[in-house]
C-alpha positions in Angstrom: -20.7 31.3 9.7 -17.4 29.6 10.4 -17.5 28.0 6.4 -18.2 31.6 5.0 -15.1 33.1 7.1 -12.8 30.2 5.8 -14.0 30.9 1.5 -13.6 34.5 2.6 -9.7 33.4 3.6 -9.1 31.5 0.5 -10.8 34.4 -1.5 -8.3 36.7 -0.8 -5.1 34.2 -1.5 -4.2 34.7 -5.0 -5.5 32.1 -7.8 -1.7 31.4 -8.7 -1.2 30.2 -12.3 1.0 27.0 -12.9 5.0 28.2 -14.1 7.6 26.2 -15.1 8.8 27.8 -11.2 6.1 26.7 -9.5 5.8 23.4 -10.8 9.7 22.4 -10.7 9.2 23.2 -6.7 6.4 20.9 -6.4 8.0 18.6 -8.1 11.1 18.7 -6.0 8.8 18.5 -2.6 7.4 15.5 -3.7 10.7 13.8 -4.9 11.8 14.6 -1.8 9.0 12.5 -0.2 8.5 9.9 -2.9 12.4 8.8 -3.2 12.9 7.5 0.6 9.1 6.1 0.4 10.1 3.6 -2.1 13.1 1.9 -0.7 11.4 1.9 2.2 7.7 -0.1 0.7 10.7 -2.3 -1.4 12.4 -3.2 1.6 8.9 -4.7 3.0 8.3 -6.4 -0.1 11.9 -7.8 -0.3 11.2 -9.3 3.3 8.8 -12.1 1.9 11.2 -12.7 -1.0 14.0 -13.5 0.8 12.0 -15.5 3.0 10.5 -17.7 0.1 14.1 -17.9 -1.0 16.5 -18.7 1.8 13.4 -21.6 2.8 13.2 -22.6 -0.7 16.5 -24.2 -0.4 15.5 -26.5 2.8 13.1 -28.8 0.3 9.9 -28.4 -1.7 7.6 -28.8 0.7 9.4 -26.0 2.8 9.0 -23.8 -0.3 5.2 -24.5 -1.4 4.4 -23.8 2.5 6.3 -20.8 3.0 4.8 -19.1 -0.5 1.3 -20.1 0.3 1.7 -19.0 4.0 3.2 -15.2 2.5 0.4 -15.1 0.4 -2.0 -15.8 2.5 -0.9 -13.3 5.3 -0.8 -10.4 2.7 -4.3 -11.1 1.8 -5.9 -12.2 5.1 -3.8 -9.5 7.5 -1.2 -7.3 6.1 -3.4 -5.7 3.0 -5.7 -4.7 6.2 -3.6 -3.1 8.1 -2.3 -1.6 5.0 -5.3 -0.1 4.0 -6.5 0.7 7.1 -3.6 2.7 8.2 -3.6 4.3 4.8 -7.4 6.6 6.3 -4.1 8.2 8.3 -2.9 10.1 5.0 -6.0 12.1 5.0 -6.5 12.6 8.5 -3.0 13.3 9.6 -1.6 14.8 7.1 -4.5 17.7 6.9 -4.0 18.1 10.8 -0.2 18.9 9.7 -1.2 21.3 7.1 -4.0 23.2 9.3 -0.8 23.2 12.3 -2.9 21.1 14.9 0.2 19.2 16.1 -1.0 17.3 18.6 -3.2 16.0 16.9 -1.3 14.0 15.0 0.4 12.4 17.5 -2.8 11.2 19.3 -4.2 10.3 15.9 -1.4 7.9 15.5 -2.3 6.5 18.9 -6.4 6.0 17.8 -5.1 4.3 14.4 -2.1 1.9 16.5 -5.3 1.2 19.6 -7.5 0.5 16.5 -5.4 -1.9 14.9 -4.0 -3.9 17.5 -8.3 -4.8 17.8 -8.2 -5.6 14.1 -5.2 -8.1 14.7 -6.9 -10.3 17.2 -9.8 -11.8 15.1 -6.6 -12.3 11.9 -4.5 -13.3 14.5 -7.1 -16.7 15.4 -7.3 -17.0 11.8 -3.6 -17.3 11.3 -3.5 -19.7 14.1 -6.4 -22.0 12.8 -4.8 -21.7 8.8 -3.9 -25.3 8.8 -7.7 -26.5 9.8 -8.5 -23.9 7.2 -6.9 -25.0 4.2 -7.3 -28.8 4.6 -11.2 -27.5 4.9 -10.8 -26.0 1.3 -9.2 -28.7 0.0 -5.5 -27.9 0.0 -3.0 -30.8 0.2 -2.7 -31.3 4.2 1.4 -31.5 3.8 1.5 -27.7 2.5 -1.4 -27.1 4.7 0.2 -27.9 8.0 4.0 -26.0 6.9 1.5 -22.9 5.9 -0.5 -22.7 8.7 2.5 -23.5 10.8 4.4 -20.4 9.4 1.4 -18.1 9.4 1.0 -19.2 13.4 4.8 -17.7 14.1 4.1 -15.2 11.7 1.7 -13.7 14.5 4.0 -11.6 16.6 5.1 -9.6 13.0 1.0 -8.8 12.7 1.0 -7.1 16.0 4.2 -5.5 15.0 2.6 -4.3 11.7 0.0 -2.6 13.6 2.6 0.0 15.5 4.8 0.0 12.6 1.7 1.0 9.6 0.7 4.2 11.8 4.1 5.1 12.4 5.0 5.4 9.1 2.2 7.4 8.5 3.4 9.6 11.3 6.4 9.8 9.8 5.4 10.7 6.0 2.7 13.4 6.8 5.3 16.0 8.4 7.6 14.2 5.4 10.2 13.2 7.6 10.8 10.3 5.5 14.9 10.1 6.9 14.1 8.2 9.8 12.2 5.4 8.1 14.6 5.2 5.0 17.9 4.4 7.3 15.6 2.4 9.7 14.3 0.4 7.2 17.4 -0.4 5.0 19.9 -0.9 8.0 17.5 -3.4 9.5 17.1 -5.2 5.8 20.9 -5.6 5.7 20.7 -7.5 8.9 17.9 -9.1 8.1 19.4 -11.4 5.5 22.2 -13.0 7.6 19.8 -13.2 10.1 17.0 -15.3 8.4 19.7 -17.3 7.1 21.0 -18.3 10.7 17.8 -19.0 11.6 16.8 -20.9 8.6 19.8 -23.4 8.7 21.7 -23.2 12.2 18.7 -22.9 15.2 16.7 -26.6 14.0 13.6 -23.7 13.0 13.5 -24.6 9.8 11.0 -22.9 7.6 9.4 -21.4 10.7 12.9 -19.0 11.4 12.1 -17.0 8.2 8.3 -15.6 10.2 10.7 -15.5 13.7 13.1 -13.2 11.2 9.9 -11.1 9.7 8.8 -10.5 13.1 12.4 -9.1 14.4 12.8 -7.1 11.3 9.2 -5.3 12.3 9.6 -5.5 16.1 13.0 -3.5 15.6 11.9 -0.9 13.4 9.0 -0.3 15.7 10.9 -0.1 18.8 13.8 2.3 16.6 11.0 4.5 15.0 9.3 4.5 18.7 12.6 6.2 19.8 13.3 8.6 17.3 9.3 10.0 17.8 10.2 10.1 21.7 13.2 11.7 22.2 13.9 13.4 18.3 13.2 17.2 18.5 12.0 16.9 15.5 9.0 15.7 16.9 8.6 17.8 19.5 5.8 19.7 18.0 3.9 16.7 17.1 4.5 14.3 20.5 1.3 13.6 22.7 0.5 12.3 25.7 -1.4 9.0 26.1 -4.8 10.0 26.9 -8.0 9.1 27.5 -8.6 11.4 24.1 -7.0 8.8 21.7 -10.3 6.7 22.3 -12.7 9.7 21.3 -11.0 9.9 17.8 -11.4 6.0 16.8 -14.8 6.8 15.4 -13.4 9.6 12.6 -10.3 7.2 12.1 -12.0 4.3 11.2 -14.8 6.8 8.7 -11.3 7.0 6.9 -9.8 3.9 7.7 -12.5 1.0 6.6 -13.0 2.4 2.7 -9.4 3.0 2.6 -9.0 -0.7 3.8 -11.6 -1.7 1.5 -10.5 0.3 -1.5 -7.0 -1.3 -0.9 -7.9 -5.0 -0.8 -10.7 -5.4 -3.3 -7.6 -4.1 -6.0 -5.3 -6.6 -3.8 -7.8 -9.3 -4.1 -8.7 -9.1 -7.7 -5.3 -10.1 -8.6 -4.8 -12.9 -6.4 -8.4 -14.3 -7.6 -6.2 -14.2 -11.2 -3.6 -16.4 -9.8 -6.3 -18.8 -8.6 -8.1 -19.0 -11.8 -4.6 -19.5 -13.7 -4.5 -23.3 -12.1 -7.9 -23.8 -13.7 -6.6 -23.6 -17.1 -4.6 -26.4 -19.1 -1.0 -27.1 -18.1 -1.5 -24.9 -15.1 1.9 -25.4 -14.3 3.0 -23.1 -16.9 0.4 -20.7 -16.7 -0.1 -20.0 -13.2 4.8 -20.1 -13.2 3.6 -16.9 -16.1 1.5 -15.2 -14.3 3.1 -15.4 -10.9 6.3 -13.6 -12.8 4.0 -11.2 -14.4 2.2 -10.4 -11.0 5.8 -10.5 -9.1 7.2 -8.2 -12.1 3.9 -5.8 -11.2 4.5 -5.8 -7.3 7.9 -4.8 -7.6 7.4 -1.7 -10.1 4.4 -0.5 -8.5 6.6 0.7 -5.4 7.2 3.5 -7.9 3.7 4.9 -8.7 2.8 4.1 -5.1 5.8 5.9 -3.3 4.8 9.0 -6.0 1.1 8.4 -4.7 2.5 8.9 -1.3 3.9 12.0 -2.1 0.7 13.4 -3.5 -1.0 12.3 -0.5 1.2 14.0 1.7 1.3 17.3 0.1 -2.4 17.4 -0.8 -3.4 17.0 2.8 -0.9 19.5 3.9 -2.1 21.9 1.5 -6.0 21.5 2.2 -5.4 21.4 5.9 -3.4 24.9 5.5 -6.2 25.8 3.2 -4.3 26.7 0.0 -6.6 24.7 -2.6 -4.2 26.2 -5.7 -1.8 24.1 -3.9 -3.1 20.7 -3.9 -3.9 21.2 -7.2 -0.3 21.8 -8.5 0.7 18.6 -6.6 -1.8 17.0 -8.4 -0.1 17.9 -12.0 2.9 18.3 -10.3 2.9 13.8 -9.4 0.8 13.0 -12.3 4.0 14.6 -14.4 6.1 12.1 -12.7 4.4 9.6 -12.7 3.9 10.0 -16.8 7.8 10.4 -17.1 8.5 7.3 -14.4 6.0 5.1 -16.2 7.8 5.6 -20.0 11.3 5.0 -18.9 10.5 1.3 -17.1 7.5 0.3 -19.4 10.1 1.1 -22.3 13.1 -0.7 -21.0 11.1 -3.6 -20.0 9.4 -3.9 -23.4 13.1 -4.0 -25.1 13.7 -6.1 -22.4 11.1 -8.7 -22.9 13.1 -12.1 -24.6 16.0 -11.4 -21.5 13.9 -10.6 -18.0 12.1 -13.8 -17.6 15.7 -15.4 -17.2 15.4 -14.2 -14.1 12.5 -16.3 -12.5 13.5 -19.4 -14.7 15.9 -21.0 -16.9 12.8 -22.9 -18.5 12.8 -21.9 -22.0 9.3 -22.3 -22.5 8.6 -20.4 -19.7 10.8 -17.4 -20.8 9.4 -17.6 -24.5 5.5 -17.2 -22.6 7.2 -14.7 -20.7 8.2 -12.8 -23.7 4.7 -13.1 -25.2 3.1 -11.7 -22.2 6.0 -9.0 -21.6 3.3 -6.3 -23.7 0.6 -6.5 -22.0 3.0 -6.4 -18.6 3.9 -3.2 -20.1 0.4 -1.5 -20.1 -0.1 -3.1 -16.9 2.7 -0.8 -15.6 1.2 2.7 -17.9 -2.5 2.0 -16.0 -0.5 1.4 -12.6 1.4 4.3 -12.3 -1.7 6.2 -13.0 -3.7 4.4 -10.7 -1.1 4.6 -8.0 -0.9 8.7 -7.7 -4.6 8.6 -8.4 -5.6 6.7 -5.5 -2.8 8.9 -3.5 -4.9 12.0 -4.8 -8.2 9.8 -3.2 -6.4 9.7 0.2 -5.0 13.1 -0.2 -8.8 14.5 -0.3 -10.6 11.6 1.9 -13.0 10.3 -0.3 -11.6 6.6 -0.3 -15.3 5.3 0.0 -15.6 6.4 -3.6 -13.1 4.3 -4.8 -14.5 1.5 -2.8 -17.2 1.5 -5.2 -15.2 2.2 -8.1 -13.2 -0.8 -7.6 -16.0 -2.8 -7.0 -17.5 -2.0 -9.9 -14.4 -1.9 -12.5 -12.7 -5.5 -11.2 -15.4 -7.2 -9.7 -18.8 -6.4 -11.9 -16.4 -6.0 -15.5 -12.2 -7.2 -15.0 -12.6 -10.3 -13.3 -15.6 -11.6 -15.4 -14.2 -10.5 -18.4 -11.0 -12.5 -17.5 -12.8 -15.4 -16.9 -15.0 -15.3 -20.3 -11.3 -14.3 -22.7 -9.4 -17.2 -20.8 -12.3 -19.9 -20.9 -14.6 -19.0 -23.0 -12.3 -17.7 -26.1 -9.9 -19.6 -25.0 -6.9 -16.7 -24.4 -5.4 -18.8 -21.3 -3.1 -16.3 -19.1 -3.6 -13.5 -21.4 -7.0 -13.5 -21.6 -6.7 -13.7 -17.4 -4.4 -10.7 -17.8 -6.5 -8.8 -20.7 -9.9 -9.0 -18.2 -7.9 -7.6 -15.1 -6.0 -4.8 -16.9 -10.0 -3.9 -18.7 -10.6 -3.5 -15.0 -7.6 -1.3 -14.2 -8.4 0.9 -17.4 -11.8 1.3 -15.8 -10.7 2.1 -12.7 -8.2 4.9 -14.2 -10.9 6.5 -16.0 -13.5 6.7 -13.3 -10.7 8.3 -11.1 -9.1 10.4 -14.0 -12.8 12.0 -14.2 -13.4 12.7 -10.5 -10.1 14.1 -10.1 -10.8 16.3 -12.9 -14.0 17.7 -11.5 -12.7 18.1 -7.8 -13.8 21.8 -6.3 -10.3 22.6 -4.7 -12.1 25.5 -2.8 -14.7 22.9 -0.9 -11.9 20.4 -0.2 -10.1 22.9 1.7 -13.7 24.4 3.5 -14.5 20.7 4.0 -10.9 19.6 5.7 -10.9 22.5 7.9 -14.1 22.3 9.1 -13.7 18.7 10.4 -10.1 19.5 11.9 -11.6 22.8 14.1 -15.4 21.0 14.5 -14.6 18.8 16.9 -11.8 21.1 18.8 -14.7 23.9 19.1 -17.0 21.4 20.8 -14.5 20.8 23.1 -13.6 24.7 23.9 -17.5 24.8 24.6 -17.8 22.2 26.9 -19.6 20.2 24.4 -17.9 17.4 24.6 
């Protein structure tokens, strides 16, 4: 009864046919969330660069430890959190669009409880790292600086779990002001501050993870503040309550695929890097690919900011039930992200024989650099699609399909094909970077065609009948 008086409702809104108007708007509202987004994901990415390069000065053991212990704490903790705090876009940002205020706030409380559980497993295995790696095989010098900067990289993991869900609290009701000054005026202090306690408190390597966890400890506490006393978030404060444990079950339906979804893409890249040092004069190739890779992370704040934007406004639209809607912020992101993704893959293609100066004064190096710069440049076409794609995926909360699409398009088809062009036809990096970008393709195309066939009309039936399900169990004393 309830989903036939909701179709009834969108019935009578009018279809509304895509104008220049219409679309320019859209495209404006998600600007307006997209541009702070970005600084803000490029100031956490700059965090670990700075890191690797203020501790790269102490020695070379200092610098192999610290880039190890980064890359392992994205891929064993921070990609979780990521991802898991990601299954907010869909469940927050609908509760913003249908106007249940509250219960927003409170879901940000279920998604920071759940979290902080995550963290306590990674947490022992950040501790134990060093026992780990010598266990693998990893040189027991680099092992023991790794696993000691992954041990005082803890408090930052605990951090990460307040500061993921408020962000997420922040971006739904697109109040993206807060985080973008909170974010940058923290990463100007930052710097000087990692320095100091690099070189001048006897930390070493260790006072880069000490200046990590202050950044994230700070922004916490500041973006704790603004939610508390701001009246801009007046409407969407809650009380602690008893009811943020009777949400974790819906949060982590959204939360695990969108965790998932998140690292098996994360991983797959990483495994590249790996297999890089199994190929002649790994040296060079795995120095290539790490630029390539670095060169992708930085541009993909783009695509992934715009994907943010889509999220955002596709929530908020299916939770107000106005299908027509999310559909124009669909087109609306997907036109940027087309118009983003020719200006940068263009410059960096004409740019190809200058940008690996910037990793390395190594001419050979630069010259593999150069050769590679092409296929870099596809890498960034299939990105940006794949970043407001995936946005559209959270938007609508169906990550668990992309956890099987990614599954099947890196791990069943990219990563083997990888392996068989760089070993078996001998294509070294490229062929690495051919098999992983056949996986990207794939991955486009699978969620090119679901977004296509998406019934705009049921996502909207579908999102309001799980925001007002639950609430009318409770006004019957069901629950």
């Amino acid at each position: 009864m309830e989903e036939s008086l909701i179709s009834k409702d969108i019935e009578e809104k009018p279809e509304g046919l895509i104008t220049w108007q219409t679309w320019s708007q859209e495209v404006k509202r998600i600007v307006y969330i997209a541009g702070p987004v970005i600084p803000v994901l490029s100031s956490q990415f700059f965090l670990q660069i700075v890191a690797i390069m203020i501790a790269g000065h102490l020695d070379e053991l200092s610098l192999s430890g610290t880039a190890l212990a980064i890359s392992i704490a994205a891929v064993t903790g921070f990609s979780f959190l990521v991802g898991m705090a990601s299954g907010l876009e869909t469940l927050c940002g609908q509760a913003y669009g249908a106007k249940q205020y509250k219960k927003l706030g409170l879901l940000t409380y279920t998604a920071t409880f759940s979290l902080l559980l995550v963290c306590v497993p990674l947490s022992l295995v950040w501790i134990y790292m060093e026992k780990i790696l010598v266990f693998i095989g990893q040189d027991p010098l680099i092992s023991h600086e790794a696993g000691k900067f992954t041990t005082w990289l803890v408090p930052s993991l605990f951090g990460s779990a307040f500061l993921q869900p408020l962000i997420r609290y922040y971006q739904m009701q697109s109040l993206v002001l807060p985080m973008l000054i909170s974010s940058c005026t923290t990463l100007i202090l930052y710097v000087p501050l990692c320095w100091a306690l690099v070189f001048k408190s006897g930390l070493n390597n260790v006072g880069a993870a000490v200046a990590i966890s202050v950044w994230t400890w700070t922004n916490v506490i500041v973006l704790s503040l603004y939610m508390k006393f701001s009246s801009a978030c007046a409407l969407t404060r809650a009380p602690i309550s008893m009811e943020l444990f009777r949400g974790i079950g819906e949060f982590l339906r959204f939360s695990v695929p969108s965790a998932i979804m998140m690292c098996l893409e994360w991983w797959s890249f990483e495994l590249i890097v790996l297999l890089s040092g199994l190929l002649p004069n790994p040296q060079l190739e795995t120095s290539v690919l790490s630029v390539c890779l670095n060169t992708l992370s930085t541009l993909y704040t783009i695509p992934y900011g715009i994907g943010a934007g889509a999220s955002t406004r596709i929530s908020n639209e299916l939770g107000a039930v106005n299908p027509n809607a999310a559909r124009l912020a669909v087109v609306a992101s997907m036109s940027l992200a087309i118009f983003e993704t020719t200006v940068i893959s263009a410059t960096l293609f004409f740019c190809r024989r200058l940008y690996g100066y910037i990793f390395s004064n190594e001419k050979e190096v630069v010259d593999y650099v150069a050769v590679m710069a092409p296929l870099v440049c596809l890498s960034v076409i299939l990105d940006s699609i794949q970043g407001v794609l995936t946005g559209v995926a959270r938007g609508c909360g169906w990550q668990h399909i992309g956890v099987y699409i990614n599954l099947g398009a890196y791990y069943l088809c990219g990563i083997p094909m990888a392996a068989a062009l760089s070993f078996w036809l001998k294509l070294r990096g490229r062929g690495l970077w051919i098999g992983i970008q056949v996986g990207i393709f794939l991955q486009n195309v699978f969620l090119a065609i679901i977004t296509c066939r998406i019934n705009w009309k049921q996502q909207a039936i579908d999102a309001r009948m799980r925001l007002f399900e639950k609430q009318d169990a409770v006004d019957n004393g069901l629950v």
